[in-house]
C-alpha positions in Angstrom: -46.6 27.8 208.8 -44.5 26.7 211.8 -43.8 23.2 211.5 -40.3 21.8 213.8 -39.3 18.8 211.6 -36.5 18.1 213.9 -38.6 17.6 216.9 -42.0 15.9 215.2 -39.2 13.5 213.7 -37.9 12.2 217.4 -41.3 9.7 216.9 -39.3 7.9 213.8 -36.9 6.5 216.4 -34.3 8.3 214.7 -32.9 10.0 218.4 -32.8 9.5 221.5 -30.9 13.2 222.3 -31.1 16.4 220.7 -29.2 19.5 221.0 -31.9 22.2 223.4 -31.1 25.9 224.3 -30.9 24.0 227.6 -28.0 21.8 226.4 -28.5 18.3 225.3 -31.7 16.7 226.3 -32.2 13.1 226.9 -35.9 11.8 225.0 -37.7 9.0 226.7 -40.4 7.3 224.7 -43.3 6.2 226.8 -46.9 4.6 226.0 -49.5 6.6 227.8 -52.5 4.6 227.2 -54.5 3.2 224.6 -57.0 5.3 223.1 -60.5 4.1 222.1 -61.5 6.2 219.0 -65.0 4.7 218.8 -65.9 7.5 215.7 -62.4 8.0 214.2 -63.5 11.6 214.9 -60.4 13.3 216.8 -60.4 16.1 219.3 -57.2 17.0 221.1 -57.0 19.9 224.2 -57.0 20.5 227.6 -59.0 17.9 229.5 -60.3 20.6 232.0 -60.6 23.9 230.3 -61.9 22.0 227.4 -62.2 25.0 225.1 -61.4 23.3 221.9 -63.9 20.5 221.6 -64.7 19.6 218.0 -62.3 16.9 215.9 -59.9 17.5 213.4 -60.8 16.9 209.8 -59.1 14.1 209.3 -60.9 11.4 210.7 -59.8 7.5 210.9 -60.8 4.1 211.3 -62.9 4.0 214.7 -60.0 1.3 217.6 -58.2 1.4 220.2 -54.3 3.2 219.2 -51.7 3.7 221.1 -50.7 6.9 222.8 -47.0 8.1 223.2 -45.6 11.1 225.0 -41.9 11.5 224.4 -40.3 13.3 227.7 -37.2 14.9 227.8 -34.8 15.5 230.5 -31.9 17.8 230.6 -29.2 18.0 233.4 -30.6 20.9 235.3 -34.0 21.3 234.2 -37.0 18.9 235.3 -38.8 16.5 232.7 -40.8 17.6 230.0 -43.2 16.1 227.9 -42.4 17.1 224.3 -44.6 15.5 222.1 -47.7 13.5 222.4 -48.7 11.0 219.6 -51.5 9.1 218.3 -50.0 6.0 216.3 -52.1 4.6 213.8 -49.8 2.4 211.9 -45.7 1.7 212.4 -44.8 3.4 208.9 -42.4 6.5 209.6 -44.5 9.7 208.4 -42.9 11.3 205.0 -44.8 14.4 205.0 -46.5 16.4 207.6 -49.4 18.8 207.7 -50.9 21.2 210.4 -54.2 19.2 211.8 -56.6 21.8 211.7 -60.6 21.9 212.4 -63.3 21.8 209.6 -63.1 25.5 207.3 -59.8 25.9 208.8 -57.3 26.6 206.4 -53.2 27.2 207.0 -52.6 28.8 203.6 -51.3 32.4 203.8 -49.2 31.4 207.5 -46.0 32.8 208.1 -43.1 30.5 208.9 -44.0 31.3 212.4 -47.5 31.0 212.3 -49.9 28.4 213.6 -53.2 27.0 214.6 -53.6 24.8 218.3 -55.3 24.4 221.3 -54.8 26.6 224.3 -53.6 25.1 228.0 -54.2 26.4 231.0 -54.2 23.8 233.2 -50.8 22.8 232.4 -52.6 19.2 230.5 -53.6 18.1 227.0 -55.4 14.9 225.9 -56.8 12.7 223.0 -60.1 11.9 222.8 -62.9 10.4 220.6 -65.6 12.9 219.6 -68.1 10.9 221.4 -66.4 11.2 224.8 -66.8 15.1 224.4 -70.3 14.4 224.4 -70.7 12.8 227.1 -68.6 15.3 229.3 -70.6 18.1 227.6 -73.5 16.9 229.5 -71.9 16.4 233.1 -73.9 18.5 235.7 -72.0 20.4 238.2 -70.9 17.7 240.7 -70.2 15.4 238.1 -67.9 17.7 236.4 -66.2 18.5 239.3 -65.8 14.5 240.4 -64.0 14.0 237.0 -61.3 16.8 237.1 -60.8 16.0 240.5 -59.9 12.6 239.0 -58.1 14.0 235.8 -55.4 15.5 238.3 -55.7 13.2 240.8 -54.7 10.9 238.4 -51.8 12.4 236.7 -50.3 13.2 240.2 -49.5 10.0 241.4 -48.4 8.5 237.6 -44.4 8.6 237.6 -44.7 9.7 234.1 -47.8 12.2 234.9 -50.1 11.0 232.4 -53.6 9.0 233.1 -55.9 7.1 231.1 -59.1 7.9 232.4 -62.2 5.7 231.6 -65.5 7.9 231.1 -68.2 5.0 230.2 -67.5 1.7 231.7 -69.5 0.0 229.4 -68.3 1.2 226.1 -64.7 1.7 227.5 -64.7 5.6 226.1 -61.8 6.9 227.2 -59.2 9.9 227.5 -55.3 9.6 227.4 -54.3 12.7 229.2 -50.1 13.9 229.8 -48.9 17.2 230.8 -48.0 19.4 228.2 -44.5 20.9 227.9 -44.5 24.6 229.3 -47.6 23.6 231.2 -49.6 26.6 229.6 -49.4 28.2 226.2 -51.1 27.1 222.8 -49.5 24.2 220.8 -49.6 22.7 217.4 -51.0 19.4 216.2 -49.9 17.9 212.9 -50.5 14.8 210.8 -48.0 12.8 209.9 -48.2 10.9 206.5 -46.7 7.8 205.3 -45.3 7.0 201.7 -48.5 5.5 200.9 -50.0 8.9 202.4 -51.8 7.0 204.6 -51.9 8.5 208.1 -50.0 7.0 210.2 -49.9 9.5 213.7 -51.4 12.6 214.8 -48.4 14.9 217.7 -49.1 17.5 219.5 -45.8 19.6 219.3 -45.4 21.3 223.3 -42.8 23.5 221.8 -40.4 22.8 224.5 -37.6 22.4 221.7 -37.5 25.7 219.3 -37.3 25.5 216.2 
């Protein structure tokens, strides 16, 4: 199973710089958003294309959690956002597993192998299972007022990420931030604490190799 323990561990605080094929890159930390999880039911992909739209198996206690992208910046390359995490609790993960869907199973991978969602649209996101629904419903016109505001809104954000409120009165939401290499498929994982309680969920944008 591919799993880059140097990169998912940048969220423990432990580096601010690590060594790149590009040369040293520079990691900024950055809170995205706050997400409302109103089922604890997870579904991570891109906010437009929208292919991969049913949670993880893991579920968690329905809030409002932070969102973190971690950017990184080498001398002549532009940023690049190289993780995005879900924080549940401030415990440093101790073990980490491949967040995969319900009947999914990682056993039999090679070191190189992996399950994720795909990118086109050069985005990712975090979302409660009940905002799917909602968009899953969107006629035409409505579907095309919110990805006008899903890029819209990551344009003008200096860090391009957007939270983007889809029910006013329940405060659903999506935390949206570009994804590494803009288009590709990428890797979610769970990271467990010493108590193996889980305390994040990163997308890995593979912009560091392994």
């Amino acid at each position: 199973m591919y799993i880059n323990l140097d990169v998912l561990n940048i969220t423990n605080g432990n580096t601010s710089m690590i060594d790149t094929e590009f040369g040293r890159m520079n990691i900024e930390k950055i809170e995205a958003g706050k997400v409302k999880l109103a089922t604890g039911k997870i579904i991570a992909t891109d906010p437009i294309l929208m292919y991969d739209d049913e949670s993880y198996s893991v579920h968690v206690k329905p809030g409002e959690y932070p969102v973190y992208i971690y950017v990184g910046k080498t001398e002549n390359r532009k940023k690049q956002t190289v993780l995005a995490e879900i924080r549940f609790n401030e415990n440093d993960p101790v073990k980490w597993e491949m967040a995969l869907l319900a009947g999914e199973s990682s056993k039999g991978f090679g070191h190189d192998e992996f399950m994720g969602y795909e990118v086109e649209n050069g985005l990712g996101c975090f979302m409660d299972e009940s905002v799917m629904e909602v968009l899953d419903v969107m006629d035409e016109e409505e579907l095309e007022e919110y990805e006008n505001n899903v890029r819209n809104s990551v344009k003008i954000s200096e860090c391009s990420c957007a939270d983007i409120v889809i029910d006013n009165k329940k405060g659903s939401n999506i935390i949206i931030f570009a994804s590494g290499w803009n288009e590709g498929t990428f890797p979610t994982y769970y990271g467990f604490d010493s108590k193996n309680k889980l305390s994040r969920l990163v997308t890995d944008f593979m912009v560091i190799e392994a």
